[in-house]
Structure formats: structure tokens, C-alpha cells
C-alpha positions in Angstrom: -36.8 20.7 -41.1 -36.0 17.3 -40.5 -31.8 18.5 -41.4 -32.5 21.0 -38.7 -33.3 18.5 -36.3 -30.7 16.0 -36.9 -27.4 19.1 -37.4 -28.7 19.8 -33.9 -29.2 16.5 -32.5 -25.4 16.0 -33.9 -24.2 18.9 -32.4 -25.9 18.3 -29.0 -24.0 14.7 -29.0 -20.7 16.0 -29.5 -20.9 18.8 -27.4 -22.1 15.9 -24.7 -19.6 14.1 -25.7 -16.9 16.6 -24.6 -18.5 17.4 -21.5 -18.7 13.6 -20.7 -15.1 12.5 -21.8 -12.9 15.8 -21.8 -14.3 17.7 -19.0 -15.8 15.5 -16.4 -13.0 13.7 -15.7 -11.1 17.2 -15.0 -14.0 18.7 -12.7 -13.9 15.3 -10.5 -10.2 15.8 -9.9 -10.6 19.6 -8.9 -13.5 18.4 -6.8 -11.4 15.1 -4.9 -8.4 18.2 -4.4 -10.2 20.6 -3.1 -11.8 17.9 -0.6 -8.2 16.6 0.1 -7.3 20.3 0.5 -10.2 20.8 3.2 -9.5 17.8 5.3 -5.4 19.1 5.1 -6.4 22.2 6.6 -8.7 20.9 8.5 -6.3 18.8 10.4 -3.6 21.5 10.3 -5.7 23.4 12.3 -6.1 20.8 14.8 -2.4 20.8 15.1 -2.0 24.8 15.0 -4.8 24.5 18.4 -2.2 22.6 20.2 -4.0 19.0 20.1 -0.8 17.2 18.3 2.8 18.7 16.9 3.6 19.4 13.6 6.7 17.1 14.0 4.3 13.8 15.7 4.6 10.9 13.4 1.3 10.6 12.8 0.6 14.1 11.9 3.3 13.7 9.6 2.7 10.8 7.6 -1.0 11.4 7.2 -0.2 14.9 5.9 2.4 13.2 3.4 0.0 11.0 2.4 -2.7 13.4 1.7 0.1 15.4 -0.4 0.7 12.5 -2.4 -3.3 12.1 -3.0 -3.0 15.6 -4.6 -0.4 14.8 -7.2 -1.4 11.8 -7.6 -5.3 11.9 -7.2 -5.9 11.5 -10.8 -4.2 7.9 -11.0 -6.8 6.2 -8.6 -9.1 4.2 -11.1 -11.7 1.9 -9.9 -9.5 -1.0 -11.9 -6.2 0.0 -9.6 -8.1 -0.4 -6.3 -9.6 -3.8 -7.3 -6.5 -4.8 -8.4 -4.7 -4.1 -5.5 -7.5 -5.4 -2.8 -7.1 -9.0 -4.8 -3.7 -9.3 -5.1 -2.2 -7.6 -1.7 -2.2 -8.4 1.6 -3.3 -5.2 3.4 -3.4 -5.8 6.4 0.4 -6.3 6.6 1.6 -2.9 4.7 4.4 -1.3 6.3 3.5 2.4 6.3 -0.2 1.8 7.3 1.2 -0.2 10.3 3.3 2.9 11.5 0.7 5.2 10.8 -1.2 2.7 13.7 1.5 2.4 16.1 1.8 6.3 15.7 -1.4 7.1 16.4 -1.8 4.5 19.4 0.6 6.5 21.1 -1.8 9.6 21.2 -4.4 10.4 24.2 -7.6 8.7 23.0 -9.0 12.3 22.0 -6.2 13.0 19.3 -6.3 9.0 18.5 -10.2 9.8 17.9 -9.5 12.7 15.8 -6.8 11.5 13.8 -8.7 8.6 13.0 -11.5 10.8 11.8 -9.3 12.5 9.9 -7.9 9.1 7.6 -11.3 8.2 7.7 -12.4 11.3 5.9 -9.1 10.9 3.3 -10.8 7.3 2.8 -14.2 8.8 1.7 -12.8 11.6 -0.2 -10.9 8.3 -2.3 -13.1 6.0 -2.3 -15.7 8.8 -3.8 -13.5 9.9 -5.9 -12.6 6.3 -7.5 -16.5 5.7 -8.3 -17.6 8.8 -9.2 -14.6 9.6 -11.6 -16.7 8.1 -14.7 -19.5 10.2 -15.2 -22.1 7.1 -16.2 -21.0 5.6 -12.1 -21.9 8.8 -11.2 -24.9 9.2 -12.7 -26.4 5.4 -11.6 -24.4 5.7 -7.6 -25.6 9.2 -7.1 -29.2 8.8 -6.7 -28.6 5.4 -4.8 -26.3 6.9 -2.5 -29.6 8.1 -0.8 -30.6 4.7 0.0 -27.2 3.5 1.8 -26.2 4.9 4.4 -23.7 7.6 5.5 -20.9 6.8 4.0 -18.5 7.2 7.2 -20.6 4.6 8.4 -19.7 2.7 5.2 -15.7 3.5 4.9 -15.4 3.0 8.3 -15.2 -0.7 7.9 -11.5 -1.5 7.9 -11.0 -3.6 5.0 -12.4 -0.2 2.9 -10.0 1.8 5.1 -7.4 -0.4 4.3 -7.6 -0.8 0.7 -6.9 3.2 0.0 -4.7 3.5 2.4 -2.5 0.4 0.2 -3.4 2.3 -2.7 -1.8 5.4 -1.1 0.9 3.8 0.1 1.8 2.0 -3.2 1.6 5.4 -5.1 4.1 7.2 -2.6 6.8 4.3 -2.8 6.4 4.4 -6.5 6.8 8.1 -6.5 10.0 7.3 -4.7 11.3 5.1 -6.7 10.8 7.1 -9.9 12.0 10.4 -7.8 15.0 8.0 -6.6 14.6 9.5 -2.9 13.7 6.9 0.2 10.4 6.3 1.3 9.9 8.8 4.4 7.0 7.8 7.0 
């Protein structure tokens, strides 16, 4: 009997295990896409209503960046981020400064709504980042009751700022390794 118990107990751990190591990590980045994805087509059909071009700058370089958080959603670790907000000056990064300048160009609606937009692409990261281990997950999940929304949260614009250097530094790197120029 007491086998019995502990072939199962065994078996329950590993099968855990794999569920905890092998396929969490996959179902988070399916999850982060498919939020990417929504806010993509979200925003596309902003654009397809007549509110900003296809061509507009800022259109354009948020889209790219959300395509680069799809191929590249899966690098964004917790360790990356910290290491980045303690070592970078963010508030001076090219690429988010454009994005800014593009977007202050906009009537204050579409400025409104683009901003909404990146802020969105912020939470989808910055939930992403800490929920991507399943033990954060499990401890942040029931406390994210307790805080509040987190667009009130992410709106703050150091957070803001920290993904969009992380984003940023994963799209030049993706150019350098491609060997194409930056576009913006």
C-alpha cells in the first residue's frame, strides 16, 4: 500500500514537474501573443476607421514594435528588465523619443488613443515578464486583487519607459544580427 502511495506521489511530481517547467512557460508566451495580437488589431482598426494613416509615424513604429514583441516576446525575463532599468538611461532613448514627437503631432483624441494603445503593449509586458515563472504567478496572482488596476499602475512613466527600452533594445539588436538599419 504504502509503494502505492509513494509510485503515485512520484508520478504526480514529475508530471507537475513538466507542467511547471516544460509547459507553463509555453502557454504564457501564447497567452502575451495573443494579447499583443489583440491590441495590434485593435489599433489597426482604429486606423482602418479613419482616426490615423497606415503610413503616420506613430502608427508605424508602434505596430513595429508590437511585431518585434511577437518574435521576440519570449526573451523578456524579469532579470533583462531590471538590468536594463539600472544600467540605462531611459528617458533619453532615441526611438521612444520619436515615437513622442510622433504622436504630439496628432489631435489630442488620436494622441489619447495611441497613448492607450502603448500603454496597453506596457501591461501586456510587464504581465508577461512577472507572470512568465509559474511560482510569481502563483504568489502575484491573488495579490493582484489588492493593487490596483494595473493601467493605473503602468501608467506611471518610468514603467512605461522601461519596456519601451526593452523593446527598443531588442529591435536594434534584431538589426544588427539581421544586418538591416533600424527603421522607426
Amino acid at each position: 500500500m504504502n509503494m502505492d502511495i509513494a509510485l503515485r506521489t512520484v508520478l504526480y511530481l514529475f508530471f507537475l514537474w513538466i507542467v511547471v517547467y516544460y509547459l507553463w512557460p509555453d502557454y504564457r508566451n501564447d497567452a502575451f501573443r495573443n494579447h499583443v495580437f489583440s491590441i495590434r488589431d485593435r489599433m489597426f482598426l482604429y486606423a482602418a476607421q479613419g482616426n490615423i494613416t497606415f503610413d503616420h509615424p506613430a502608427y508605424a513604429i508602434l505596430r513595429n514594435r508590437m511585431n518585434t514583441l511577437l518574435r521576440h516576446g519570449h526573451e523578456f525575463t524579469l532579470t533583462r528588465v531590471a538590468l536594463i532599468v539600472a544600467t540605462h538611461d531611459i528617458e533619453k532613448n532615441e526611438a521612444i523619443l520619436k515615437w513622442y514627437a510622433a504622436v504630439a503631432e496628432l489631435p489630442m483624441a488620436t494622441q489619447e488613443k495611441m497613448k492607450e494603445f502603448n500603454t496597453c503593449v506596457a501591461i501586456a509586458v510587464a504581465q508577461h515578464i512577472l507572470y512568465c515563472s509559474f511560482f510569481r504567478y502563483m504568489v502575484l496572482r491573488p495579490l493582484s486583487f489588492l493593487v490596483p488596476s494595473p493601467r493605473k499602475v503602468i501608467k506611471s512613466p518610468k514603467v512605461v519607459s522601461s519596456v519601451e527600452q526593452l523593446e527598443s533594445q531588442t529591435i536594434e539588436r534584431e538589426a544588427r544580427l539581421v544586418g538591416h538599419p533600424v527603421t522607426a
